[in-house]
Structures are given as structure tokens and as C-alpha cells.
N, C-alpha and C positions, 0 to 999 in steps of 0.2 A: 504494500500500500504506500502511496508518494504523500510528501509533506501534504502535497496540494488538496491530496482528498483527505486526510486527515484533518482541517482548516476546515474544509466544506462541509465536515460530519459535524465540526463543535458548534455550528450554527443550526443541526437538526433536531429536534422536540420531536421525542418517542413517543407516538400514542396506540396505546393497549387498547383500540376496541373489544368490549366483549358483547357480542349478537343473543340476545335473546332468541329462543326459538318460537315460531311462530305460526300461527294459521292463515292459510287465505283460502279463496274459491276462487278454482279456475272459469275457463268457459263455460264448461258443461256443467256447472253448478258441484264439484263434486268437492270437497275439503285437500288443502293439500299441507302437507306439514313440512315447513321446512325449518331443517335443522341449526339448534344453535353452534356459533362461530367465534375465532378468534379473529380478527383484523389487525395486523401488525403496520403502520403508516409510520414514515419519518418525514415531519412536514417542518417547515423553516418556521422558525419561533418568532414568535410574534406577528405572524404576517398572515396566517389561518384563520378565518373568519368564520362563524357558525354555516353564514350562508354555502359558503364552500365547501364546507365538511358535510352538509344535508343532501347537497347536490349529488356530493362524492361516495354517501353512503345508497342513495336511492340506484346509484349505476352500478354501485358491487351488490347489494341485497336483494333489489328487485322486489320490493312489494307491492301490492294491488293497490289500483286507482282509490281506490274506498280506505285506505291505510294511513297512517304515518308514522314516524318516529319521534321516539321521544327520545332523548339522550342525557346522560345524569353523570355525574361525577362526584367526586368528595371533596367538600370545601373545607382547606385546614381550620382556617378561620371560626367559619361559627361550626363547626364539628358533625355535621351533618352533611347526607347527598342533595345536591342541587338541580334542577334541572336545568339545562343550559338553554337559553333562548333568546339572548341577548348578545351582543357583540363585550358588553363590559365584562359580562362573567366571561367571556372568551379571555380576554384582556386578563381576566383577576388569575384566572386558571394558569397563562403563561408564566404570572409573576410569582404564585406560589409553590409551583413545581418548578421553579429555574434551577432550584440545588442540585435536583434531580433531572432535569430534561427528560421526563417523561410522566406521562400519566395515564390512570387506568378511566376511560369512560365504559357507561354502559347501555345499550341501546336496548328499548322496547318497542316492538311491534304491535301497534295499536289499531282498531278500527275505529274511524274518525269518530263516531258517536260514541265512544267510548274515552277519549281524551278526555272530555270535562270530567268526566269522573277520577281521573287523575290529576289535576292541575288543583290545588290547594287553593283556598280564598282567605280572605277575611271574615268570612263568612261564619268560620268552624267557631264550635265552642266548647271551651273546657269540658272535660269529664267531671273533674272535681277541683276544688279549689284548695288549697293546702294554706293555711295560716303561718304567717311569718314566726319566727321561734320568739318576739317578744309574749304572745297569745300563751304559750306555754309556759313562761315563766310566770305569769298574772296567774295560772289555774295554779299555779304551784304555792304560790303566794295564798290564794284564796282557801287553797286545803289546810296551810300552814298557820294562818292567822284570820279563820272565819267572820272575824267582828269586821275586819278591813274592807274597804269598799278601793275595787281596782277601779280606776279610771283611764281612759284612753292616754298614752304615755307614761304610764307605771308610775301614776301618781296614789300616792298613797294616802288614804282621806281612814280617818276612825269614825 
């Protein structure tokens, strides 16, 4: 291998797609299953746009008109998977995996009516609400010295 391609490689950003496996209906109406995949891409870093990657994934996957992709990654940040759909999480993604120049995305094959049920809103609401630990020291309080009357800020009133 010559300097010159060595130089050219420290500029490429390894991405690990992994393909979900997936269902579609051909012509004949009949189910067809196609199996899940690895996708091994080395794309110049920082220069990879979602739009490009969506392009580039519909020409190697091949899903039905009624389909789409969704693709997700791990955000070091706030410590959860993301879905990526935007050009800044593209952006965020280059600059958190730069130590590494690479990263693992994960695609799901979707039927379009089926997206919104994947896509999170504002909408959601708590399962339950869990009380800050000062709540637990007032009930501690109040087992410990019954006469006491807790008031909001652990004011202590007899």
C-alpha cells in the first residue's frame, strides 16, 4: 500500500450498516422475505449527507414503493439510539465518532403506514411519575416526629 493511499484512507469514516430483515409483496401479491445484512461503506467524513446515504441505501436494498427506511444510531451524548433524519444529526454523528472513524447505524424496513407509529412525539406521557428524593426525606421526617407539619421546602413548622 503507497503513502498516497494511506493519506486517502485517514480521510474515510467507516460505516457499519446493519439491515434489518424485512417483508415486502411482490407483483403477484405473494410475501417475500428478504434477509437481514451487513453493509460495510467507507464514505469521506464529513461530506455524507443523510440524503445521500437514503439514496444509496434504496439502490443496494431494494425495497417496495409502499416502504421506507428508517435508520438509527447511538448518540454518545444523550445515551440513547436516534433516529437520523436530519442533516445536523449527520453532522453530530461525524463529530462524535471522529476518535473512532466509524460507526454502527441500523436500518429498519418499514411500511409507510407504519412509520408514524415509530416516530416519537411530544405527545407521549409518563407511565408514572417518580418524586424527587427531597419527598422522601419529609415522609421520613413525618414518621420520625409526627407533631411536625412538612411544608413544601423542608420547612419545618410544630
Amino acid at each position: 500500500m503507497s503513502i498516497s493511499s494511506l493519506i486517502y484512507r485517514l480521510d474515510l469514516f467507516a460505516l457499519e450498516i446493519i439491515v434489518e430483515g424485512f417483508l415486502t409483496v411482490d407483483s403477484m401479491g405473494r410475501k417475500v422475505y428478504s434477509k437481514g445484512r451487513v453493509i460495510k461503506w467507507d464514505v469521506e467524513f464529513g461530506s455524507y449527507t443523510v440524503e445521500l446515504l437514503m439514496k444509496c441505501l434504496q439502490t443496494e436494498v431494494n425495497w417496495a414503493p409502499n416502504q421506507s427506511a428508517t435508520v438509527w444510531f447511538f448518540h454518545k451524548r444523550l445515551g440513547e439510539d436516534i433516529r437520523l433524519t436530519k442533516e445536523f444529526q449527520m453532522r453530530d454523528l461525524f463529530e462524535m465518532y471522529k476518535s473512532e472513524m466509524r460507526c454502527h447505524l441500523v436500518v429498519a424496513i418499514l411500511d409507510n403506514s407504519k412509520i408514524a407509529e415509530v416516530v416519537l412525539t411530544d405527545e407521549l406521557k409518563p407511565l408514572c411519575v417518580i418524586p424527587p428524593d427531597e419527598f422522601e426525606l419529609a415522609n421520613q421526617l413525618e414518621r420520625l416526629h409526627p407533631k411536625w407539619q412538612i411544608h413544601k421546602g423542608l420547612q419545618l413548622r410544630r
